[in-house]
C-alpha positions in Angstrom: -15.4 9.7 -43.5 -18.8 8.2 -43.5 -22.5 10.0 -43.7 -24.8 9.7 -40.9 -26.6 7.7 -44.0 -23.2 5.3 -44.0 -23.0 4.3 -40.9 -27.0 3.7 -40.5 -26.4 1.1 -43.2 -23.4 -0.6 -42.0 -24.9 -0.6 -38.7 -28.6 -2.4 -40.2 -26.3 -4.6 -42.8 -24.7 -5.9 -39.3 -27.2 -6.2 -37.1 -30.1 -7.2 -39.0 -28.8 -10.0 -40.3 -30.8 -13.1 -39.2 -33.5 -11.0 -37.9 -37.1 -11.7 -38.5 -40.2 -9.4 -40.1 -41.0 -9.1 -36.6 -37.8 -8.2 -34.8 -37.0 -5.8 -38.0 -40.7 -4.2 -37.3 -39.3 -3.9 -33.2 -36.2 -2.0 -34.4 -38.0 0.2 -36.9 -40.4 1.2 -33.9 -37.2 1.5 -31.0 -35.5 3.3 -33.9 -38.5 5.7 -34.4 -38.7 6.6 -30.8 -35.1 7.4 -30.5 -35.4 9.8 -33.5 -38.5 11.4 -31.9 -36.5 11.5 -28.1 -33.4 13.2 -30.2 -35.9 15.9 -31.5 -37.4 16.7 -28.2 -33.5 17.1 -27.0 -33.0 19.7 -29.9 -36.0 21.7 -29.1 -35.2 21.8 -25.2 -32.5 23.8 -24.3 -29.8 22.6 -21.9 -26.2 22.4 -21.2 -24.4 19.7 -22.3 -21.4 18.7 -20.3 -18.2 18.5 -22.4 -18.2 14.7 -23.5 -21.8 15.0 -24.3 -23.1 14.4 -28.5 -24.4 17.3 -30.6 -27.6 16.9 -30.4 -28.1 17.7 -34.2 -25.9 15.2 -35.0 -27.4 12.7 -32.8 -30.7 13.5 -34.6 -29.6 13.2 -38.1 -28.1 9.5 -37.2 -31.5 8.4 -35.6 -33.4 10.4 -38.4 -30.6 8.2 -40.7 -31.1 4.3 -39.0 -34.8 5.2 -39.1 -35.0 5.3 -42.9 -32.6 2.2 -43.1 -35.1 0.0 -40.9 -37.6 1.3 -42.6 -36.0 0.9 -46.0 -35.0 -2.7 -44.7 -38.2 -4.0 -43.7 -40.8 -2.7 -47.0 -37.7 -4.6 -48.6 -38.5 -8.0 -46.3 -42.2 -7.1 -47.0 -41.9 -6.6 -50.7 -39.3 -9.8 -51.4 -41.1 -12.1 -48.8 -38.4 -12.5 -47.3 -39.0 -14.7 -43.6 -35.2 -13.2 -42.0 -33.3 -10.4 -43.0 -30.2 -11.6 -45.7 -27.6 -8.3 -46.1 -26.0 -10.3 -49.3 -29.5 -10.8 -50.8 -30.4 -7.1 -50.2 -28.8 -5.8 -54.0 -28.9 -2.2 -52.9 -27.5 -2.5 -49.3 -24.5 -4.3 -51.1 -23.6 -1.9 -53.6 -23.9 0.8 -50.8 -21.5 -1.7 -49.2 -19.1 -2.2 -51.9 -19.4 1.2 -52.2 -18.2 2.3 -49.0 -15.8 -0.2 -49.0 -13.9 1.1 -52.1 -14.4 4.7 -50.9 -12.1 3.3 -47.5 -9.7 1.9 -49.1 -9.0 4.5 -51.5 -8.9 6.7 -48.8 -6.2 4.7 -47.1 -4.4 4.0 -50.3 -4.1 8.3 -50.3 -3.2 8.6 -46.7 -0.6 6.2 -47.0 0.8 7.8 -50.8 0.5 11.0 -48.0 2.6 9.8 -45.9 5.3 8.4 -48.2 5.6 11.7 -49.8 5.6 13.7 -46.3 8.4 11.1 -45.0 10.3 12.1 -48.4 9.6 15.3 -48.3 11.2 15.7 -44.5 14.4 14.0 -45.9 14.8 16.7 -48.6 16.4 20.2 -48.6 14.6 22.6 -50.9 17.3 25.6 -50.9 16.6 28.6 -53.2 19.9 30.2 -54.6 20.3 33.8 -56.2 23.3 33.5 -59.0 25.0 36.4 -60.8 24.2 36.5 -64.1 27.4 35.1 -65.4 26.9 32.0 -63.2 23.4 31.1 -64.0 24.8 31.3 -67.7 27.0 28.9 -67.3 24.5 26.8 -65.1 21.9 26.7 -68.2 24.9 26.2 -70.6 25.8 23.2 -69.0 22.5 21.9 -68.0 21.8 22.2 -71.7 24.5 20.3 -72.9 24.0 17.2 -69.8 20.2 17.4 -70.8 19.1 18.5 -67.5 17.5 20.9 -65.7 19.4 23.8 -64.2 18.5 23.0 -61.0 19.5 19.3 -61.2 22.9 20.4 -61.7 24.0 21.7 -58.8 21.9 19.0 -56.8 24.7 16.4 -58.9 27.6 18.9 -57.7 26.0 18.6 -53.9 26.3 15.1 -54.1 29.7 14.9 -54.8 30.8 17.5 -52.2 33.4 16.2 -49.7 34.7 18.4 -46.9 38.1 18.2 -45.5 39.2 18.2 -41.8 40.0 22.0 -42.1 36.1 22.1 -43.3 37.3 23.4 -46.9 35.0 21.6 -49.4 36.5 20.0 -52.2 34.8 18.3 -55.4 36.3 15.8 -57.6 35.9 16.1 -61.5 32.6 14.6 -62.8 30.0 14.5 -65.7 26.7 15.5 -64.9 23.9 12.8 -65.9 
């Protein structure tokens, strides 16, 4: 769900807070070497065991957290700031809210998901063929109950009782 850009700011947001210029200027430089080490890995070939990271991807995160220190400390340098602050750093909190409103309306759809999945396991979609004659009188009397033709014999299904003998029986009702 998040970007390689995401998580590099979450990840700065959390652990830069309380930092100094100089500690931020130590992760902007360990940062910087991981990004060039991840670059050497993608021009080498090898094989990579099973559990092992995509290289690429790998690269793009280090390539990600190195613009974020980066980004981080010219914004130290610029506010003359002594220690790192994630709620005084204005665009690193709207990036922030941003994500945070992105999650949750993501889990807001997954959860209207799974409330229509669970209802849709609970319902019987059955497709029906009717003479001609019956489908008339369907519509007729869907017209006059002000439904839909289909709701009409979902009203007659609920009603349905079967006997011992398994004959189905149906008292006499209105549809609404």
């Amino acid at each position: 769900m998040w970007s390689a850009d995401d998580v590099a700011r979450a990840s700065a947001r959390r652990q830069g807070e309380g930092l100094s210029v100089v500690q931020v200027a130590d992760k902007v430089a360990e940062v910087e070497r991981r990004e060039r080490e991840t670059r050497q890995q993608l021009s080498s070939p090898g094989d990579r065991g099973p559990y092992d990271v995509d290289p690429a991807d790998l690269a793009e995160q280090w390539v990600a957290r190195h613009a974020e220190w980066r980004r981080v400390a010219a914004l130290m340098d610029a506010q003359g700031w002594p220690v790192y602050s994630p709620e005084r750093d204005v665009q690193g909190s709207a990036w922030a809210r941003e994500r945070d409103a992105q999650r949750k309306g993501a889990l807001a759809r997954r959860a209207a998901w799974q409330r229509e999945w669970q209802d849709a396991r609970d319902e019987l979609k059955a497709q029906a063929w009717l003479s001609a004659g019956v489908g008339c009188r369907l519509r007729a009397i869907a017209d006059r109950s002000g439904l839909r033709p289909e709701q009409v014999p979902a009203q007659l299904a609920d009603r349905v009782c079967m006997d011992d003998d398994g004959a189905l029986t149906v008292d006499t009702f209105t549809p609404r």
